[in-house]
CHARMM internal coordinates of N, CA and C (Angstrom, degrees):
IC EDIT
DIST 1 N 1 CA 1.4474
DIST 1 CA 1 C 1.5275
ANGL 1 N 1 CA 1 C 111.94
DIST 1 C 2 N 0.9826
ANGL 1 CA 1 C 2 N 107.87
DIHE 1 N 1 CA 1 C 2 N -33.54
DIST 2 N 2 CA 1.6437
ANGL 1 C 2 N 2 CA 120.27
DIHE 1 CA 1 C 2 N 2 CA 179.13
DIST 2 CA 2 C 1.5263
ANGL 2 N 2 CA 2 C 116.46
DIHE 1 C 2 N 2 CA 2 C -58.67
DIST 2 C 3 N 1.3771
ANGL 2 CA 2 C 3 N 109.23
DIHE 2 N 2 CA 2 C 3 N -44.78
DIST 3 N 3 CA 1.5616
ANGL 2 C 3 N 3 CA 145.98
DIHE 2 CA 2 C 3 N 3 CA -175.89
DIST 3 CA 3 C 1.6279
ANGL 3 N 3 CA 3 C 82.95
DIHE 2 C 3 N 3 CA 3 C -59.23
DIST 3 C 4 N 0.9222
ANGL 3 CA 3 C 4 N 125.73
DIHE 3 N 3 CA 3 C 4 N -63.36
DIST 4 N 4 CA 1.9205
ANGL 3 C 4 N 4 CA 130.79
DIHE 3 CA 3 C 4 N 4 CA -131.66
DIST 4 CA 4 C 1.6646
ANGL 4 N 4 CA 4 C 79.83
DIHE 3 C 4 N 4 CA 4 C -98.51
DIST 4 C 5 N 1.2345
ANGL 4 CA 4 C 5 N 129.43
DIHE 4 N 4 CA 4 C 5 N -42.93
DIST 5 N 5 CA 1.8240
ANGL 4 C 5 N 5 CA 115.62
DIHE 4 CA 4 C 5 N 5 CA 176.96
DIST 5 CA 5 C 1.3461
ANGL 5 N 5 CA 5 C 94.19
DIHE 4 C 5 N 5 CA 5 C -83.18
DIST 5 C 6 N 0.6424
ANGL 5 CA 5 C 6 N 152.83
DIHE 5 N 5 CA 5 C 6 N -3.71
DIST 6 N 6 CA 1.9131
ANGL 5 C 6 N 6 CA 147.05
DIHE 5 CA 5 C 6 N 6 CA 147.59
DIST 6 CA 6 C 1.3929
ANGL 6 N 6 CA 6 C 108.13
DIHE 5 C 6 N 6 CA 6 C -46.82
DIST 6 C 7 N 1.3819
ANGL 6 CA 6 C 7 N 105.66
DIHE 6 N 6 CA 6 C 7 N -67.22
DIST 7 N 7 CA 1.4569
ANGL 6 C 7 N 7 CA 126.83
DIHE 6 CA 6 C 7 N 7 CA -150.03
DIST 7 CA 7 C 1.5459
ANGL 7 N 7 CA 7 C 85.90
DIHE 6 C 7 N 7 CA 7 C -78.49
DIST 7 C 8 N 1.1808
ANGL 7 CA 7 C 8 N 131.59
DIHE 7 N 7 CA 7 C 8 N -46.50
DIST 8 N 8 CA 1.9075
ANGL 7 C 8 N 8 CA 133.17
DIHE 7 CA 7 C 8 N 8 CA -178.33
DIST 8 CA 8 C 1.5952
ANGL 8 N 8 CA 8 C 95.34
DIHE 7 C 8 N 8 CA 8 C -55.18
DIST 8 C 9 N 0.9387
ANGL 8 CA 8 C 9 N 125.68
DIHE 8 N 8 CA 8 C 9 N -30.37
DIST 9 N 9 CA 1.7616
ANGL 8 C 9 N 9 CA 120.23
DIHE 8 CA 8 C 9 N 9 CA -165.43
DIST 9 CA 9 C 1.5360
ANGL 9 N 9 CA 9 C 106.82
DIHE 8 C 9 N 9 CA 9 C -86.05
DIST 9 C 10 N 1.0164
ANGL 9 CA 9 C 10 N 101.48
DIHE 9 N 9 CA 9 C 10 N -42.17
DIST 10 N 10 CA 1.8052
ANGL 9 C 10 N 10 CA 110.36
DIHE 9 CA 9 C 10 N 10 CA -178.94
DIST 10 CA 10 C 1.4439
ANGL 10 N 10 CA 10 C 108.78
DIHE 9 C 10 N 10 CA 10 C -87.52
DIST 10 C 11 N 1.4097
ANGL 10 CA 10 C 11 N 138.79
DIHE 10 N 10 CA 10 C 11 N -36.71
DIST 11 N 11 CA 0.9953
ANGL 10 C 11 N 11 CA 106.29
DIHE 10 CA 10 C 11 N 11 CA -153.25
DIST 11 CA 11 C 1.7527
ANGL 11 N 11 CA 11 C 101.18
DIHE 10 C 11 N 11 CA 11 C -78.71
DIST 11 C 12 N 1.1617
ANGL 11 CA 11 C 12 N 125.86
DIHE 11 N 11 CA 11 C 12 N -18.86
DIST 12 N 12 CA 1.5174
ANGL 11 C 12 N 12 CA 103.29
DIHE 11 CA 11 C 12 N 12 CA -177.47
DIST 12 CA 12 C 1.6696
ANGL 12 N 12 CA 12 C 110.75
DIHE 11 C 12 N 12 CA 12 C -62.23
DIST 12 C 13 N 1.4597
ANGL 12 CA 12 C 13 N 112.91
DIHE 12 N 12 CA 12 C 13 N -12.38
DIST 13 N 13 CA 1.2337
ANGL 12 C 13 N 13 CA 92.82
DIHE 12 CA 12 C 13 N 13 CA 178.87
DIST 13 CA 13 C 1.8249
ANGL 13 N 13 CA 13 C 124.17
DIHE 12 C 13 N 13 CA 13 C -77.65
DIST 13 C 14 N 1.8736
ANGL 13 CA 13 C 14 N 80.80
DIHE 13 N 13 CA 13 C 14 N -30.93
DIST 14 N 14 CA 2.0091
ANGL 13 C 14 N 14 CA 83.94
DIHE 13 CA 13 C 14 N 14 CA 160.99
DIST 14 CA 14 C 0.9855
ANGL 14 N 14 CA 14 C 123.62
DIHE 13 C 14 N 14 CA 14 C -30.56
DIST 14 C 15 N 1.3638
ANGL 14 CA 14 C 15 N 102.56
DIHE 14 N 14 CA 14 C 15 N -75.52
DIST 15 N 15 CA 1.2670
ANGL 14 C 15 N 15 CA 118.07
DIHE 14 CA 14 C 15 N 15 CA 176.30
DIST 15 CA 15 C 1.5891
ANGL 15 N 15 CA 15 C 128.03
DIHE 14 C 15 N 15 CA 15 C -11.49
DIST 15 C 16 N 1.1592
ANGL 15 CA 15 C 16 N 84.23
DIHE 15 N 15 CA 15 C 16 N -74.58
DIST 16 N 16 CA 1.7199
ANGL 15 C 16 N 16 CA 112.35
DIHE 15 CA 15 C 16 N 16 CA 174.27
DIST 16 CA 16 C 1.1313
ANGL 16 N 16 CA 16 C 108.66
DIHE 15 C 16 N 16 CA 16 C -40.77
DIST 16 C 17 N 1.4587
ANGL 16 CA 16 C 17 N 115.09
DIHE 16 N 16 CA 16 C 17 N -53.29
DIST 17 N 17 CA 1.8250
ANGL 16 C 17 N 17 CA 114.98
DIHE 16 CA 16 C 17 N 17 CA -171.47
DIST 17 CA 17 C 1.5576
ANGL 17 N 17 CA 17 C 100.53
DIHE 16 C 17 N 17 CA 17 C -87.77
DIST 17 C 18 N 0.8695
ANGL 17 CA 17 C 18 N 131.94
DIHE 17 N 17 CA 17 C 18 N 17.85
DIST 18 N 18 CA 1.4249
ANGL 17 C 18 N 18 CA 136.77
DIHE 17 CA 17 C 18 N 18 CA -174.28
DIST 18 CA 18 C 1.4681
ANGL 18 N 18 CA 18 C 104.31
DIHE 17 C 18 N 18 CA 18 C -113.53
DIST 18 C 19 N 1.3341
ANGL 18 CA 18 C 19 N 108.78
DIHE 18 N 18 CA 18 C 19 N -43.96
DIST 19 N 19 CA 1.7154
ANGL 18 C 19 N 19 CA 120.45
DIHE 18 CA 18 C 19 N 19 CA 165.72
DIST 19 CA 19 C 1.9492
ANGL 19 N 19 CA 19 C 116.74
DIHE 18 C 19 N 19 CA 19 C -47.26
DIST 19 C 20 N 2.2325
ANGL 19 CA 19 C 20 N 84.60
DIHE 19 N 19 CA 19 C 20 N -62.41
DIST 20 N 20 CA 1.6547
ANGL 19 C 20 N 20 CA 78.59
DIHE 19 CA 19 C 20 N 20 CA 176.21
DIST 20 CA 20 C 1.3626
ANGL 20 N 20 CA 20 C 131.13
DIHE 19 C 20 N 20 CA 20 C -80.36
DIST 20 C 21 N 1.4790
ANGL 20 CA 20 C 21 N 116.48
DIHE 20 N 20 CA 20 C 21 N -2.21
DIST 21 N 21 CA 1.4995
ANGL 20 C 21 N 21 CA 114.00
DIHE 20 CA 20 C 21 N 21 CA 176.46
DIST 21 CA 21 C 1.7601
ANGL 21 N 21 CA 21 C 106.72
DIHE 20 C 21 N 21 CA 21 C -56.88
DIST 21 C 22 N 1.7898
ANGL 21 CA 21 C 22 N 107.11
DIHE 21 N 21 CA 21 C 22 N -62.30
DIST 22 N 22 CA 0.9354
ANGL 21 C 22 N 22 CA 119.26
DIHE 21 CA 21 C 22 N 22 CA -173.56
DIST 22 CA 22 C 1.7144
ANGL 22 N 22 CA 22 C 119.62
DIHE 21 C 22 N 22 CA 22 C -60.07
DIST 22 C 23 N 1.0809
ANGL 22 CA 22 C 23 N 105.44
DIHE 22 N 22 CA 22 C 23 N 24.75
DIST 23 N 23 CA 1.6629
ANGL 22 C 23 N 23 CA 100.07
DIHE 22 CA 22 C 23 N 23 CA 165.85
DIST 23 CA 23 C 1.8749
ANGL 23 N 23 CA 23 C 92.86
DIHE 22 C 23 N 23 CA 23 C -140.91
DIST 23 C 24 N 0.9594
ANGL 23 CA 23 C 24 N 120.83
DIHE 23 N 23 CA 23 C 24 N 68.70
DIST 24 N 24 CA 1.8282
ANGL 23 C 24 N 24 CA 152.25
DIHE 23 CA 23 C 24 N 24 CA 178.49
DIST 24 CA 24 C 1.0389
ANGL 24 N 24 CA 24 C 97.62
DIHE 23 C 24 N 24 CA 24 C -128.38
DIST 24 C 25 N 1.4563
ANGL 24 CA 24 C 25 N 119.17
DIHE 24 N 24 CA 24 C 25 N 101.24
DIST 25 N 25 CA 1.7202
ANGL 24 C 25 N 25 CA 112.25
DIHE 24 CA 24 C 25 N 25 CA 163.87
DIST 25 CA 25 C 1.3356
ANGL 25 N 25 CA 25 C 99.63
DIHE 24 C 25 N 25 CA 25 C -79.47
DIST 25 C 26 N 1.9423
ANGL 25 CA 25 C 26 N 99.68
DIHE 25 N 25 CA 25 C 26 N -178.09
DIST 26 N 26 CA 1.4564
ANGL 25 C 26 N 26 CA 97.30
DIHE 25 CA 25 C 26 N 26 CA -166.80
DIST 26 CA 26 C 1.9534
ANGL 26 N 26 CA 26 C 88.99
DIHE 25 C 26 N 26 CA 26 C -91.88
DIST 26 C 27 N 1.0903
ANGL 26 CA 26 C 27 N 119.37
DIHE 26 N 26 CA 26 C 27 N -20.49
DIST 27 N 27 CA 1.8654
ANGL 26 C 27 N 27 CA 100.09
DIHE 26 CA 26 C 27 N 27 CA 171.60
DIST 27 CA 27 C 1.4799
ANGL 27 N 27 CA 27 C 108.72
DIHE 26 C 27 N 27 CA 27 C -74.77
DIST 27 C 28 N 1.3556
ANGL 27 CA 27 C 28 N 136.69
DIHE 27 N 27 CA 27 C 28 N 3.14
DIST 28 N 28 CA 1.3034
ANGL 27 C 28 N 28 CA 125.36
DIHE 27 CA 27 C 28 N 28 CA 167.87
DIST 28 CA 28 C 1.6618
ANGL 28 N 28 CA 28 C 99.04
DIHE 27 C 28 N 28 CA 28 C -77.57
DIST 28 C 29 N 1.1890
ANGL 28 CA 28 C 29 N 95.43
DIHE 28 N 28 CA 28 C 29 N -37.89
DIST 29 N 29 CA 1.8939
ANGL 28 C 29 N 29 CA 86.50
DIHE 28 CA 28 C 29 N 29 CA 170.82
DIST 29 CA 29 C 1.1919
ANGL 29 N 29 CA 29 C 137.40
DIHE 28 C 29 N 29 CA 29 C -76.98
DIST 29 C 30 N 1.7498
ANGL 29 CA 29 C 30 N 116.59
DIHE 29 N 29 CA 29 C 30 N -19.55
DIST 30 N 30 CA 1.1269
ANGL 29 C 30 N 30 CA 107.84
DIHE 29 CA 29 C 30 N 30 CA -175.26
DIST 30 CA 30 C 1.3054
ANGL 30 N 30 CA 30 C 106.95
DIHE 29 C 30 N 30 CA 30 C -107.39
DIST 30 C 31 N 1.8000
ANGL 30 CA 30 C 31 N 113.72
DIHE 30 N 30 CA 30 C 31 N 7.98
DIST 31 N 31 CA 1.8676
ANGL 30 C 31 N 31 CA 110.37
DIHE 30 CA 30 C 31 N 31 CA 148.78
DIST 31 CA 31 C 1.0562
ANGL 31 N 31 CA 31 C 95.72
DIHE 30 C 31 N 31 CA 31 C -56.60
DIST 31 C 32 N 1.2511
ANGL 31 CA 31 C 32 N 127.69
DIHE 31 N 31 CA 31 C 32 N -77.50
DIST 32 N 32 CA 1.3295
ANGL 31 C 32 N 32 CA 132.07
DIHE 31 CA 31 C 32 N 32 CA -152.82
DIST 32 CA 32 C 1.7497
ANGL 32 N 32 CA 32 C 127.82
DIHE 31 C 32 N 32 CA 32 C -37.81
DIST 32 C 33 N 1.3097
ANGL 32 CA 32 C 33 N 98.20
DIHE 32 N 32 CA 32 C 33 N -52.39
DIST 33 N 33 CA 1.5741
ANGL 32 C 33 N 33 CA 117.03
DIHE 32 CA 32 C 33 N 33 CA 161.35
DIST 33 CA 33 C 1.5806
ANGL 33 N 33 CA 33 C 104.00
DIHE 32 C 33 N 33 CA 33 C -55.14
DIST 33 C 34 N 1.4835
ANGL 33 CA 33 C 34 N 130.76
DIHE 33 N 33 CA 33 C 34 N -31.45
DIST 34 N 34 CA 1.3373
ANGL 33 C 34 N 34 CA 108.21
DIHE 33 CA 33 C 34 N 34 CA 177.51
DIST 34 CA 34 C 1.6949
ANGL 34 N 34 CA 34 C 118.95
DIHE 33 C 34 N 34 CA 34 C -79.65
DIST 34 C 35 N 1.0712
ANGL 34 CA 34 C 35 N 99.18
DIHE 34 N 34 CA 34 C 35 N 0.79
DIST 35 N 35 CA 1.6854
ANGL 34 C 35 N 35 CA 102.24
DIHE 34 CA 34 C 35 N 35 CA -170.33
DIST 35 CA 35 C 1.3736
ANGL 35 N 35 CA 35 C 109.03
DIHE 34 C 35 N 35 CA 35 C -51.78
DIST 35 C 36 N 1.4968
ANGL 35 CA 35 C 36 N 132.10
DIHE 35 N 35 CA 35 C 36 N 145.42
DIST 36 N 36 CA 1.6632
ANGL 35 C 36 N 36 CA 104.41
DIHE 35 CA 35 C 36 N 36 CA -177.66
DIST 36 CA 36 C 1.7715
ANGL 36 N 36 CA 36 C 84.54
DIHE 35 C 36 N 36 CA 36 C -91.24
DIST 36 C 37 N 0.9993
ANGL 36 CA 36 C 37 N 143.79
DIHE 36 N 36 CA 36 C 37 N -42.60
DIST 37 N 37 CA 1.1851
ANGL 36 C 37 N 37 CA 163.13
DIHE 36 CA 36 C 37 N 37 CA 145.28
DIST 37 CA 37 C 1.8338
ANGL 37 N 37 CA 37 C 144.56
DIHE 36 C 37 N 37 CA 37 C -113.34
DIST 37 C 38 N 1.3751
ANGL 37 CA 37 C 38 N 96.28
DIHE 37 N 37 CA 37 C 38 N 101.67
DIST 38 N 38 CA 1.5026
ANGL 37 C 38 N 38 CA 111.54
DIHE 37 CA 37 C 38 N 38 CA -163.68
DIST 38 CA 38 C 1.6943
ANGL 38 N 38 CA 38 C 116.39
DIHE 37 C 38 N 38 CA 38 C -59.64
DIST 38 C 39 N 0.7850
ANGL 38 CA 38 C 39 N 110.40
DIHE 38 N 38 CA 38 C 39 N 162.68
DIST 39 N 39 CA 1.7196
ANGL 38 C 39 N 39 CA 123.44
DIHE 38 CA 38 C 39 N 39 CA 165.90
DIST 39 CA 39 C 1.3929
ANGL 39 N 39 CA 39 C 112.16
DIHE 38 C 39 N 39 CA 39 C -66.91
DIST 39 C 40 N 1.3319
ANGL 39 CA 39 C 40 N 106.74
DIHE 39 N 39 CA 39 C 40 N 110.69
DIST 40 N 40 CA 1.6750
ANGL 39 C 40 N 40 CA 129.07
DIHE 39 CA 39 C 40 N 40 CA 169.41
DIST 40 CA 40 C 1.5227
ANGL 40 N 40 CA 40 C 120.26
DIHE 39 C 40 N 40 CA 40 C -4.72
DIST 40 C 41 N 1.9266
ANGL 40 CA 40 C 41 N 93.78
DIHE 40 N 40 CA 40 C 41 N -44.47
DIST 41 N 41 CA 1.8850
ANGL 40 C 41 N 41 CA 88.01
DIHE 40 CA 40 C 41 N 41 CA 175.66
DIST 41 CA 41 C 1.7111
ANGL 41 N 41 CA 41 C 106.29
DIHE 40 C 41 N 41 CA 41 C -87.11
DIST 41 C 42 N 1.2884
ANGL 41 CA 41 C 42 N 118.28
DIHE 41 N 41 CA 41 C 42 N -9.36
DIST 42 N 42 CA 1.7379
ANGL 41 C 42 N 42 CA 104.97
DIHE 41 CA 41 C 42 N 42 CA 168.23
DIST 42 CA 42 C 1.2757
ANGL 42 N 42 CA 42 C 124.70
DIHE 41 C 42 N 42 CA 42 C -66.25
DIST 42 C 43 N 1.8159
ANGL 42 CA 42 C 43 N 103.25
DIHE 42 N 42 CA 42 C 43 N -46.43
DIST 43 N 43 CA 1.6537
ANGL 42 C 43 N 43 CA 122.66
DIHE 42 CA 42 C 43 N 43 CA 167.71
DIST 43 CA 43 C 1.5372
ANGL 43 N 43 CA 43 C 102.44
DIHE 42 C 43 N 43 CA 43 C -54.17
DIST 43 C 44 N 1.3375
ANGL 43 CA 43 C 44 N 131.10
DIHE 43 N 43 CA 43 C 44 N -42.01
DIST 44 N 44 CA 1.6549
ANGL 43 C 44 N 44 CA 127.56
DIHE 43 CA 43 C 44 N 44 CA -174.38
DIST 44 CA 44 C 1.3397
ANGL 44 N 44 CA 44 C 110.41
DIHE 43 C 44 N 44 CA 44 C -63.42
DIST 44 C 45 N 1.1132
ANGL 44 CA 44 C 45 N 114.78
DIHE 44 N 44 CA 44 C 45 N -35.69
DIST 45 N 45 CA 1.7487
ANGL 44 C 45 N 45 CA 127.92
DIHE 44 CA 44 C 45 N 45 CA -171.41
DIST 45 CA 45 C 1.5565
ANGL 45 N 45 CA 45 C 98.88
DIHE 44 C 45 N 45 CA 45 C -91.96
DIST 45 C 46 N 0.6404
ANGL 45 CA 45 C 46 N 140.64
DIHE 45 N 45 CA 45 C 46 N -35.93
DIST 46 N 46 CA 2.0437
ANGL 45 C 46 N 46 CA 140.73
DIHE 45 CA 45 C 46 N 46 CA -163.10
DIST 46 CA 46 C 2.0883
ANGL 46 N 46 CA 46 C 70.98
DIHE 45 C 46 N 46 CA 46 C -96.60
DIST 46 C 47 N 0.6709
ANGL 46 CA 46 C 47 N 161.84
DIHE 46 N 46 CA 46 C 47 N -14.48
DIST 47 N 47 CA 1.7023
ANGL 46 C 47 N 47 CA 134.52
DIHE 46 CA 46 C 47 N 47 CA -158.58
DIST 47 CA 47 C 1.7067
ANGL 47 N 47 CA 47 C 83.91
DIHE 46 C 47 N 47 CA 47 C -98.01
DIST 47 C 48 N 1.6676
ANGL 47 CA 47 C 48 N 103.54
DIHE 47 N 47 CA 47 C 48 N -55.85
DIST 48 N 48 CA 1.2011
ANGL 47 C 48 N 48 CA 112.08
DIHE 47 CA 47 C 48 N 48 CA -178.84
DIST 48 CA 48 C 1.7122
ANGL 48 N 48 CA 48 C 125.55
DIHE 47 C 48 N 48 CA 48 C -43.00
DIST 48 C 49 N 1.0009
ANGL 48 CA 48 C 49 N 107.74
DIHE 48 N 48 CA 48 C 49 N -40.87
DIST 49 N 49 CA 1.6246
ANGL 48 C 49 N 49 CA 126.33
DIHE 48 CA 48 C 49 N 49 CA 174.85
DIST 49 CA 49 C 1.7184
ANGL 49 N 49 CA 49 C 94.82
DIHE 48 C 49 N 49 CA 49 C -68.28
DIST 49 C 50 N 1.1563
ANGL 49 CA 49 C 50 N 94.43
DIHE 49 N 49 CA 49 C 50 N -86.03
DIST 50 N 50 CA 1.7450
ANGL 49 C 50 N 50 CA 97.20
DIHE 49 CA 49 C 50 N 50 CA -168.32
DIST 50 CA 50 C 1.7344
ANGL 50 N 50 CA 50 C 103.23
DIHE 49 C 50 N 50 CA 50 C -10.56
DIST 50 C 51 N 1.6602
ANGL 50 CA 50 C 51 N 113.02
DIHE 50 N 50 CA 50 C 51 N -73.16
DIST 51 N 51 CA 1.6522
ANGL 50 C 51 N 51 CA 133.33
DIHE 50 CA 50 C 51 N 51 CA -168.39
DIST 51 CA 51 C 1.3920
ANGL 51 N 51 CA 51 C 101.66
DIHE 50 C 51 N 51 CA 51 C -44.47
DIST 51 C 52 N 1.3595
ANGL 51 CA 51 C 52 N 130.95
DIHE 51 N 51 CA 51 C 52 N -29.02
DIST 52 N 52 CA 1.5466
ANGL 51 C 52 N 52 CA 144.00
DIHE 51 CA 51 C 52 N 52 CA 172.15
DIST 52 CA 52 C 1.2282
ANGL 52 N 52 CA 52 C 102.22
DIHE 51 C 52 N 52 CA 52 C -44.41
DIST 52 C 53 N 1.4403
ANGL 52 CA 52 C 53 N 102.05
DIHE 52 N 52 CA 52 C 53 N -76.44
DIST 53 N 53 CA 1.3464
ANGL 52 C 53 N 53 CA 120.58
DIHE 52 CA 52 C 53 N 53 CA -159.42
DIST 53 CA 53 C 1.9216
ANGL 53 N 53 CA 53 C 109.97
DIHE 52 C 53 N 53 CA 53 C -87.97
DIST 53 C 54 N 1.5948
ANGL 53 CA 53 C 54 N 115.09
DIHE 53 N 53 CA 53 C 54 N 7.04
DIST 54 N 54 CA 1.4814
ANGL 53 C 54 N 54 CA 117.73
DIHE 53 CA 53 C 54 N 54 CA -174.70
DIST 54 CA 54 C 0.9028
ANGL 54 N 54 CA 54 C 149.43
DIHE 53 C 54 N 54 CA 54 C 62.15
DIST 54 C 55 N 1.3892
ANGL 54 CA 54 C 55 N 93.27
DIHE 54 N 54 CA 54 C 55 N 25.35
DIST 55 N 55 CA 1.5074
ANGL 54 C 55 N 55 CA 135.78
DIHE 54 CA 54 C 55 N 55 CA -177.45
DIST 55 CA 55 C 1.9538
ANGL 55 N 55 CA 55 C 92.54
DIHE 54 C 55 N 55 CA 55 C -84.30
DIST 55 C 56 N 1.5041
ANGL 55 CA 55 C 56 N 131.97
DIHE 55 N 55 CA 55 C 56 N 121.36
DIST 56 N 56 CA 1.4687
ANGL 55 C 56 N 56 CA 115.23
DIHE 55 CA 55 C 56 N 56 CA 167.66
DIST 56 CA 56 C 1.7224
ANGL 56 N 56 CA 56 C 87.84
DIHE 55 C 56 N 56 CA 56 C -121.35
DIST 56 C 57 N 0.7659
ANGL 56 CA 56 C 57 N 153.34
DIHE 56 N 56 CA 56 C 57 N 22.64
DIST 57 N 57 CA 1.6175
ANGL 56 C 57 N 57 CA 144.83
DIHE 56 CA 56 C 57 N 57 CA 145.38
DIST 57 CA 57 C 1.6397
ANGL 57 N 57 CA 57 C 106.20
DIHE 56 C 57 N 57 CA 57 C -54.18
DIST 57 C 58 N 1.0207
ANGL 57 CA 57 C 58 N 98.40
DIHE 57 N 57 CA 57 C 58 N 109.84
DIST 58 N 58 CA 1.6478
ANGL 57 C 58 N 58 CA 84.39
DIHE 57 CA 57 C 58 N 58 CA -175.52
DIST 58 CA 58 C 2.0573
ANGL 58 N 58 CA 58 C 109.92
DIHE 57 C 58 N 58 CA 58 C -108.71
DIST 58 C 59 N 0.8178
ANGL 58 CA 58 C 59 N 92.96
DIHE 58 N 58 CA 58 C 59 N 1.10
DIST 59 N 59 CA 1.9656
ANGL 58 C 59 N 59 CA 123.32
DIHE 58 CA 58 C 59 N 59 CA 167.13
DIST 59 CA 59 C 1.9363
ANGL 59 N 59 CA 59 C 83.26
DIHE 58 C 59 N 59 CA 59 C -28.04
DIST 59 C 60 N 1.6704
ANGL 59 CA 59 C 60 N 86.67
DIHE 59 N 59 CA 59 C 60 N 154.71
DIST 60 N 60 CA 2.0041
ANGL 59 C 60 N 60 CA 95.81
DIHE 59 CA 59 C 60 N 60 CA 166.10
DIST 60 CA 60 C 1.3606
ANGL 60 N 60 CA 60 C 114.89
DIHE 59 C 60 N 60 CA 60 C -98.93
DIST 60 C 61 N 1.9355
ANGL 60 CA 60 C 61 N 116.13
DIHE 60 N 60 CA 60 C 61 N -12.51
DIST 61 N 61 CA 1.0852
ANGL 60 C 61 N 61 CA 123.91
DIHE 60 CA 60 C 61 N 61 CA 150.94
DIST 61 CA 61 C 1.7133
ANGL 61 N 61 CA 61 C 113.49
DIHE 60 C 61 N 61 CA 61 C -51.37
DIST 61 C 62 N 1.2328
ANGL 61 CA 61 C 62 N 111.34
DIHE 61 N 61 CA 61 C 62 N -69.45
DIST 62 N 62 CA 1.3343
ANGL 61 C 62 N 62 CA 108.15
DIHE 61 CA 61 C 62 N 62 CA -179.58
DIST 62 CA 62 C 1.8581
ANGL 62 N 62 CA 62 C 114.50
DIHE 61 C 62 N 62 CA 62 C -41.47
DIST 62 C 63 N 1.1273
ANGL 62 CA 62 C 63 N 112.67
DIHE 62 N 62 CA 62 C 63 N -51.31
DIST 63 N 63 CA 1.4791
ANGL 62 C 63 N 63 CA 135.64
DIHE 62 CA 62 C 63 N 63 CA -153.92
DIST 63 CA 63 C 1.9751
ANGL 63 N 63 CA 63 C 90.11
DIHE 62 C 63 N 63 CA 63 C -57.33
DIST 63 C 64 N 1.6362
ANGL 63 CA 63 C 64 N 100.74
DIHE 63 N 63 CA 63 C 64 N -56.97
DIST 64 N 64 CA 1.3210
ANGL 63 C 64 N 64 CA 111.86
DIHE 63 CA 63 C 64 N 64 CA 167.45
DIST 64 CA 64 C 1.4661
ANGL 64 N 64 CA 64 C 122.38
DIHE 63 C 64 N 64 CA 64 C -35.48
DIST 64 C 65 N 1.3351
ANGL 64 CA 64 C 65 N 105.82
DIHE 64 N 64 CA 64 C 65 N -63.52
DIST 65 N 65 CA 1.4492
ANGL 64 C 65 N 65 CA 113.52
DIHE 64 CA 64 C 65 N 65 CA -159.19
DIST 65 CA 65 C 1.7062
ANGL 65 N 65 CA 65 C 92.07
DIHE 64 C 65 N 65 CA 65 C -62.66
DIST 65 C 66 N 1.1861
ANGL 65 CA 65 C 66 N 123.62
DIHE 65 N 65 CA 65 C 66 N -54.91
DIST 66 N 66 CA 1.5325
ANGL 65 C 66 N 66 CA 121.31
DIHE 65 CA 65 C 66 N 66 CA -175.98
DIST 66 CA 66 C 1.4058
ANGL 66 N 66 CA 66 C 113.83
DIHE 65 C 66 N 66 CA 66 C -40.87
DIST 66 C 67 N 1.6056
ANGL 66 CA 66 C 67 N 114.76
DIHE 66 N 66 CA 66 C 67 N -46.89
DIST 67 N 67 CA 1.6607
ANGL 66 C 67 N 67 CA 117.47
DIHE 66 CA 66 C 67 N 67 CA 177.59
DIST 67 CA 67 C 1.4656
ANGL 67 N 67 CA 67 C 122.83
DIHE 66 C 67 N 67 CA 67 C -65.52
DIST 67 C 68 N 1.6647
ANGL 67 CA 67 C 68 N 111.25
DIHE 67 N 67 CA 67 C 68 N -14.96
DIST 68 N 68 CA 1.0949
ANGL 67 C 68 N 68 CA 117.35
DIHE 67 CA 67 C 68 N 68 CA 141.08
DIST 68 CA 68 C 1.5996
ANGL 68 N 68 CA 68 C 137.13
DIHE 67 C 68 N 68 CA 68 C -33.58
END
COOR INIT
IC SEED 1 N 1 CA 1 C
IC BUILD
């Protein structure tokens, strides 16, 4: 029961990030991939993603290859 009022609390936030992924074109990504080096809050947010997904390379090579 605990699990299922867990899961009621979060999932609207899925949601939500599920909403804004899907309005990412694919040239918002491949600016991004051109960066030779991004701004601190892009590197803060791509480290954050990577650790999501268990990625701990936190490199802009790495960061790249994922936006791939």
């Amino acid at each position: 029961m605990q699990v299922e009022q867990e899961l009621t609390e979060v999932q609207p936030i899925i949601d939500n990030a599920k909403h804004a992924v899907e309005g990412i074109s694919k040239s918002n990504l491949d600016w991004l991939r051109s960066l030779r080096m991004p701004p601190e809050a892009i590197i803060n947010v791509m480290k954050a993603v990577l650790r999501v997904f268990g990625n701990l390379d936190s490199s802009w090579t790495s960061m790249k290859k994922f936006l791939s």
